[in-house]
C-alpha positions, -999 to 999 in steps of 0.1 A, spaced: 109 -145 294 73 -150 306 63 -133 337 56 -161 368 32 -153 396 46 -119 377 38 -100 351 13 -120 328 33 -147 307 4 -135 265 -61 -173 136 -73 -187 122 -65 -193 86 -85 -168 61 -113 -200 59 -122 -203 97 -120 -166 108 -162 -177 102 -183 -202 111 -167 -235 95 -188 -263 75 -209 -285 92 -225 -276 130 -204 -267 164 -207 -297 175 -193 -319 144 -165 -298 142 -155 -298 178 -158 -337 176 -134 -336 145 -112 -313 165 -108 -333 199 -104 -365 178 -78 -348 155 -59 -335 184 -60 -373 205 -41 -382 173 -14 -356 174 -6 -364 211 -5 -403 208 22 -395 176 41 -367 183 71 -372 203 98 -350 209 122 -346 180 101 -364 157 78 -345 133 39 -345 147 24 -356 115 43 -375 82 41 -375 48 33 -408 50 0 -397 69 -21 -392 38 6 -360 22 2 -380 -13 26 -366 -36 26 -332 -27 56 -315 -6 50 -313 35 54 -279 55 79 -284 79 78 -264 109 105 -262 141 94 -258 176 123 -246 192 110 -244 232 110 -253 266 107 -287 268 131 -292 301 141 -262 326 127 -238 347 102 -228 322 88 -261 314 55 -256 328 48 -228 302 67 -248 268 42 -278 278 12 -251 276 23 -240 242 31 -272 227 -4 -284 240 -21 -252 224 -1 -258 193 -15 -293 186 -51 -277 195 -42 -247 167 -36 -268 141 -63 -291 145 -84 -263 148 -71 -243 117 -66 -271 96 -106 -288 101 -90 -316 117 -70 -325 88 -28 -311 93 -27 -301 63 -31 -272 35 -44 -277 1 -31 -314 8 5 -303 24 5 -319 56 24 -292 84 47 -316 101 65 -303 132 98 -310 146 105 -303 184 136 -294 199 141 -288 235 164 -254 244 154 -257 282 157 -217 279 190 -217 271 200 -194 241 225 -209 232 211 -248 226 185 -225 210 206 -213 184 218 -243 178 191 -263 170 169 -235 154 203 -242 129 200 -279 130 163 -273 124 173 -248 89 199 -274 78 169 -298 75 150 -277 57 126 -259 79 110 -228 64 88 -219 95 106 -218 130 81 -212 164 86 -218 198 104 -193 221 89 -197 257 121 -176 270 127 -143 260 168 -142 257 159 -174 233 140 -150 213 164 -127 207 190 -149 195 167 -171 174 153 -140 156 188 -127 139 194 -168 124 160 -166 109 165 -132 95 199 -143 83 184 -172 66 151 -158 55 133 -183 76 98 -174 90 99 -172 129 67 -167 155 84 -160 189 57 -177 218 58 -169 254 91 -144 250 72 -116 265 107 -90 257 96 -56 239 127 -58 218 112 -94 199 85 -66 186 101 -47 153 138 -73 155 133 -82 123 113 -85 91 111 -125 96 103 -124 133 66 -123 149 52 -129 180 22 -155 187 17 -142 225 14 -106 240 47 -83 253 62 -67 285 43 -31 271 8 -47 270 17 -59 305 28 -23 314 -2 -9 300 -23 -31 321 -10 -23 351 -16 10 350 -47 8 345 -47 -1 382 -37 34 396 -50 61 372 -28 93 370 10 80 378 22 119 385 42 125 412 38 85 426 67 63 432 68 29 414 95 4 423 98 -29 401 109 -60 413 126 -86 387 152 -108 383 182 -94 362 177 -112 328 162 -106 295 128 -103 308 129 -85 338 151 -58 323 123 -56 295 100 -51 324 120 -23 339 121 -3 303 84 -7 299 72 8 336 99 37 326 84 39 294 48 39 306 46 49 342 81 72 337 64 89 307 36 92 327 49 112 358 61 84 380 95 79 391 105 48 380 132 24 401 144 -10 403 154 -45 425 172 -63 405 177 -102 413 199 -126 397 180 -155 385 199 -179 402 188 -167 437 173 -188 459 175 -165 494 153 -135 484 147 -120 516 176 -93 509 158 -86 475 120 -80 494 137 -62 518 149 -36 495 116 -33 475 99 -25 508 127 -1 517 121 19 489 86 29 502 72 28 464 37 39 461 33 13 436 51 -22 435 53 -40 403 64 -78 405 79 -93 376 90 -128 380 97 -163 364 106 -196 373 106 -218 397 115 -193 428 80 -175 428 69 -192 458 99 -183 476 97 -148 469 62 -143 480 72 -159 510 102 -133 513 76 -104 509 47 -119 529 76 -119 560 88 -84 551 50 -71 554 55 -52 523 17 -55 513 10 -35 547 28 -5 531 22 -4 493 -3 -10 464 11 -46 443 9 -51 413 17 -85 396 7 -109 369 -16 -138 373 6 -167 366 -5 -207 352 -29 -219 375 -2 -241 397 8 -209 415 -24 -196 424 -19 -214 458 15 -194 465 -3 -158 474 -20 -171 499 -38 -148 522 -23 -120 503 -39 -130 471 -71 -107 477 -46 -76 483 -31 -79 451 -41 -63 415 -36 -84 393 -30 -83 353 -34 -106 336 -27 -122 301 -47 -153 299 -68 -181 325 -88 -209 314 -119 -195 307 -112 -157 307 -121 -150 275 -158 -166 265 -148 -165 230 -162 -196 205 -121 -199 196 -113 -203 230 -145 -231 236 -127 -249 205 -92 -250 225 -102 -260 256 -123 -290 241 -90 -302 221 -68 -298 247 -91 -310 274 -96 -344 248 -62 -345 247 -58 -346 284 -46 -312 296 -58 -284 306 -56 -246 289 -37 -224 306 -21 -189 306 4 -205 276 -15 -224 262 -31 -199 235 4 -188 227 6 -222 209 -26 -218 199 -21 -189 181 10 -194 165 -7 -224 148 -31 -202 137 -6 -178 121 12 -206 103 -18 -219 87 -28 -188 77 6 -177 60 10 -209 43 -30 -214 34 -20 -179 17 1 -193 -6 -14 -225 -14 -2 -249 7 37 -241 4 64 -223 28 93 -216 1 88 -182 -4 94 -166 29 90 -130 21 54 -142 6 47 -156 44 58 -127 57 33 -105 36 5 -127 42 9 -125 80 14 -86 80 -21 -65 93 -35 -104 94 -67 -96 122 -84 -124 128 -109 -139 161 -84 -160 181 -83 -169 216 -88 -143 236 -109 -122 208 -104 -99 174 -65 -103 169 -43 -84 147 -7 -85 135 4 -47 134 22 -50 95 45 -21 105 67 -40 136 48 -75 137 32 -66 171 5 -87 183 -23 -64 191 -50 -80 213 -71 -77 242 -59 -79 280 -73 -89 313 -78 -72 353 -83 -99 373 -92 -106 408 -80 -137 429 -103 -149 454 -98 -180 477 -66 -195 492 -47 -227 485 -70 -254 464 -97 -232 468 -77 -199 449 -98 -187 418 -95 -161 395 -119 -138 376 -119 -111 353 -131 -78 365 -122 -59 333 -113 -63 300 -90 -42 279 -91 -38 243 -66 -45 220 -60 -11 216 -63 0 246 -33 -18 257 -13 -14 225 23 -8 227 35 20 208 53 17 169 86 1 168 109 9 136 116 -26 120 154 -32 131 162 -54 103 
């Protein structure tokens, strides 16, 4: 599960990796305009683009979204759709399609639960779906990942931020980043972790026990010894919770949290003083909870996945312009969506224009580096991880006023998790 006011929630086909036809400008008009399209038609459940729209004779891609439509995770799942419409736009030249197969994509709303994922990522295969994406919750991911495998169907995990989505399966990759790149980030922050005393705070689910294993795995292999406040994700009163975190006296504090609670549990630790008595460490969350720090935003390091306008890149210019024509507003999701456009255009571009043979997808995508988003990108063949460049931020401001900026950016491989064996 993506990390909120937490841990940070994070291709081109082979023909726009450089400059495509025609100026900037021409093809960021073609973009925007393609994009206003896909929002006025697609609706959820119903494909974003038809055969009808232009397919001729030849076969359509289809493509499930499986995501977080509804739930506490909404916010994110609108993100990634919106980066998704931008993607394909972007990868296709405005035109949906590939060597004249249009991509059509079905949605279907999980509202992060695993099971309404599993069933309609089924549904979706019954249909005929070669190409499943989505995922904005990490226990979704894991259950989605073993039906794909089982029916050799293509799957890009979004959001799902989960270490173990990273090496599942053959079939399953991963559009956005992962708990370890988090990790990494962080401890960037403090330098040599020997001897210090890191405590993590996280709800008991999927994506804070992923954060747990990653700070043992980092920090613990570093020196640091390495516990936990565990919260279930249905609490509301979290004052027992920061009470314990500041109890433990950790020299280091790393927050890792999603959902709608976040405000609540920065309230809980503003009232328990705990930034008077230890160095925080938390992700930059989407840009609605930059108001809930508060006067503790300037105390906090932050790590960060993705903000509007971190990354400079041309690819992320190109988003923000279709999303912005579209009427929203990138986000720290929204190259997620992006991205795993991107990746789909590229797998099926590989193999003219069709998605039947899975494995061949599979192939095309594996060692893939391309320039997406947030910079060079590359699809690590060996376990499917998403290698790909990190953010420090700093938060200044309170309330309306709260802006972020990057003080430092780390390099794909700088943050790169280590080599998982391929489960399956």
């Amino acid at each position: 599960m993506p990390s909120s006011t937490a841990l940070a929630r994070t291709a081109v086909g082979a023909s726009t990796d450089s400059a495509a036809s025609g100026g900037p400008g021409r093809k960021l008009a073609a973009v925007a305009a393609c994009v206003l399209l896909a929002a006025g038609c697609a609706k959820a459940g119903t494909a974003g683009t038809t055969a009808a729209d232009g397919g001729g004779s030849k076969s359509a891609v289809k493509v499930g979204l499986v995501y977080s439509r509804t739930g506490p995770l909404a916010a994110y799942g609108k993100q990634y759709l919106e980066g998704f419409k931008a993607g394909l736009a972007y990868a296709t030249k405005g035109t949906g399609a590939v060597d004249g197969h249009k991509i059509e994509f079905e949605e279907q709303d999980d509202a992060g639960d695993p099971a309404k994922a599993v069933s309609a990522a089924k549904d979706l295969i019954g249909k005929g779906h070669k190409i499943l994406a989505g995922s904005t919750a990490s226990g979704v991911a894991l259950q989605v990942g073993p039906i794909a495998a089982q029916n050799k169907v293509l799957f890009i995990s979004g959001p799902a931020a989960a270490d173990k989505v990273t090496g599942l399966n053959a079939y399953t990759f991963r559009s956005g980043r992962q708990s370890y790149q988090d990790i990494r980030t962080a401890a960037s922050f403090i330098g040599d972790a020997k001897g210090r005393k890191v405590a993590v705070l996280a709800q008991d689910n999927a994506f804070g026990q992923a954060n747990v294993a990653a700070v043992k795995a980092v920090l613990g292999g570093q020196g640091a010894t390495v516990d936990s406040v565990l919260a279930p994700p249905s609490a509301t009163d979290l004052t027992p919770f920061a009470s314990q975190a500041k109890a433990a006296k950790p020299d280091l504090l790393f927050v890792a949290w999603a959902g709608d609670t976040s405000s609540a549990l920065w309230t809980a630790l503003n009232q328990q003083d705990v930034f008077a008595d230890t160095k925080v460490v938390t992700g930059l969350d989407l840009a609605a909870s930059y108001p809930l720090f508060g006067s503790a935003a300037e105390k906090i390091s932050f790590l960060n996945h993705y903000f509007g306008g971190a990354a400079g890149t041309p690819v992320e210019k190109a988003m923000d312009e279709a999303v912005t024509a579209a009427g929203g507003k990138s986000d720290i999701f929204t190259p997620d969506g992006f991205t795993a456009a991107q990746m789909i255009v590229h797998a099926v571009e590989a193999n003219r224009g069709s998605a039947e043979d899975t494995s061949a997808l599979v192939k095309a995508l594996e060692g893939w580096s391309f320039d997406g988003v947030k910079g060079r990108t590359t699809v690590r063949a060996e376990d499917h991880a998403l290698l790909q460049p990190m953010f420090q931020v700093r938060l200044t401001g309170t309330g309306a006023a709260a802006k972020p900026s990057v003080e430092k950016t780390l390099t794909a491989d700088e943050v790169a998790p280590p080599v998982t064996p391929m489960a399956g």
